[in-house]
C-alpha distance (Angstrom), angle and dihedral (degrees) to the residues before:
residue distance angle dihedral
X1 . . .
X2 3.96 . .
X3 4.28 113.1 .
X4 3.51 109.0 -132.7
X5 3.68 94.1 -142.3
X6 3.69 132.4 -116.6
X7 4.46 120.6 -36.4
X8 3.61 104.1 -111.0
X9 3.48 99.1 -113.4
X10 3.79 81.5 66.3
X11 3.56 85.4 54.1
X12 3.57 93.9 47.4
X13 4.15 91.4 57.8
X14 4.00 91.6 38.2
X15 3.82 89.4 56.0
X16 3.99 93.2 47.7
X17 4.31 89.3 53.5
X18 3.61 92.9 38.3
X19 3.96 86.7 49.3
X20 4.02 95.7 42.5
X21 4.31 88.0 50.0
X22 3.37 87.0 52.9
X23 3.71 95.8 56.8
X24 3.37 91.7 37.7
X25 3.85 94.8 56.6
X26 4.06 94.5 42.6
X27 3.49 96.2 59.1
X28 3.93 89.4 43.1
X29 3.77 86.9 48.8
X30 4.08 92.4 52.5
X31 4.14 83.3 44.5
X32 3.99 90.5 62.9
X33 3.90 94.1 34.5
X34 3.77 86.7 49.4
X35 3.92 91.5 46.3
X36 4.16 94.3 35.3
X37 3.77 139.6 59.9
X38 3.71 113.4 -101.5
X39 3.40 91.6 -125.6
X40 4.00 138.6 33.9
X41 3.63 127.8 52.3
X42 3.71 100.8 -58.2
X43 4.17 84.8 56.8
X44 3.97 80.8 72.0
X45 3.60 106.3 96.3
X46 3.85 95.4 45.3
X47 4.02 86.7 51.5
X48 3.65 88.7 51.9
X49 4.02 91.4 52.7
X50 3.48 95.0 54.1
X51 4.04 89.2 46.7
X52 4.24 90.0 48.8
X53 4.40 79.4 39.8
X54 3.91 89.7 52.5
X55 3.96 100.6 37.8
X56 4.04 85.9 54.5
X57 3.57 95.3 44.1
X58 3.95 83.6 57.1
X59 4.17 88.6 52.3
X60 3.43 92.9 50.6
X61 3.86 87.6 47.9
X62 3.52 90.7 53.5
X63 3.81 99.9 45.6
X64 3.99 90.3 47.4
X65 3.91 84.0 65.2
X66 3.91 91.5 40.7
X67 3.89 90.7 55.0
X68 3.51 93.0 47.0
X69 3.85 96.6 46.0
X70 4.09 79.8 43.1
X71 3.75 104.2 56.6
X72 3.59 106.2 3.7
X73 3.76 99.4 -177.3
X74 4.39 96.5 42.7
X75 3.91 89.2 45.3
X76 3.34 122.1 106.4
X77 4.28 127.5 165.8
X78 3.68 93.1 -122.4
X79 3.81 84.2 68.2
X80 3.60 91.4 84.8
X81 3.56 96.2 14.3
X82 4.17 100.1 49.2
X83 3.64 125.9 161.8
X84 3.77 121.8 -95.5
X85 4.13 97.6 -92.5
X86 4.00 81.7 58.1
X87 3.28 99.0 52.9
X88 3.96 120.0 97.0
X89 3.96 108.4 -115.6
X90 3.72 115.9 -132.3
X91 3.74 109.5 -120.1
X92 4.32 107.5 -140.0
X93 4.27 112.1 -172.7
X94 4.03 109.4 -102.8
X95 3.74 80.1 -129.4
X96 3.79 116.8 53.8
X97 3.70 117.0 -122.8
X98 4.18 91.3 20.7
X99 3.38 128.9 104.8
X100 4.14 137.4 146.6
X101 3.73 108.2 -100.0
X102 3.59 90.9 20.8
X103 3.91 106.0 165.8
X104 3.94 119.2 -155.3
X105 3.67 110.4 -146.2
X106 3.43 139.0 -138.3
X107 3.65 85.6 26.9
């Protein structure tokens, strides 16, 4: 059996997360570069960003190519490329370390 992929207005609400993540993790990535040498150990994390940054800029690459292989006349680029009112926000706690639903583990 082949899958036929995802309907595009699944597409359309996968490409506005995908798109708000990746804003969210750039400008955490230029906090820790900011805050961090560019090299050494402690340069780490921000290295790793820009990897997790790259490998979903490649997903989204991929899925713009699936939509428009998918539903040719509804694609559009901006669906996994939208503007920056389209884009999901990222929702952070006020208070660091608190959040509703917050599960302790290991407990």
């Amino acid at each position: 059996m082949t899958k036929r992929g995802l309907p595009h207005p699944e597409h359309l609400r996968l490409g506005q997360v995908l798109s708000g993540v990746r804003t969210h993790l750039v400008d955490e990535q230029t906090a820790l570069a900011k805050a961090y040498p560019q090299t050494g150990p402690r340069a780490l994390p921000a290295k790793q960003l820009q990897v997790a940054i790259d490998a979903l800029d490649a997903a989204r690459s991929a899925l713009d190519n699936a939509v428009l292989e998918e539903h040719p006349a509804a694609a559009e680029t901006y669906d996994y490329y939208p503007c920056q009112e389209h884009r999901a926000e990222v929702v952070v706690p006020e208070k660091p370390g608190s959040s509703a639903g917050r599960v302790r583990l290991g407990r």
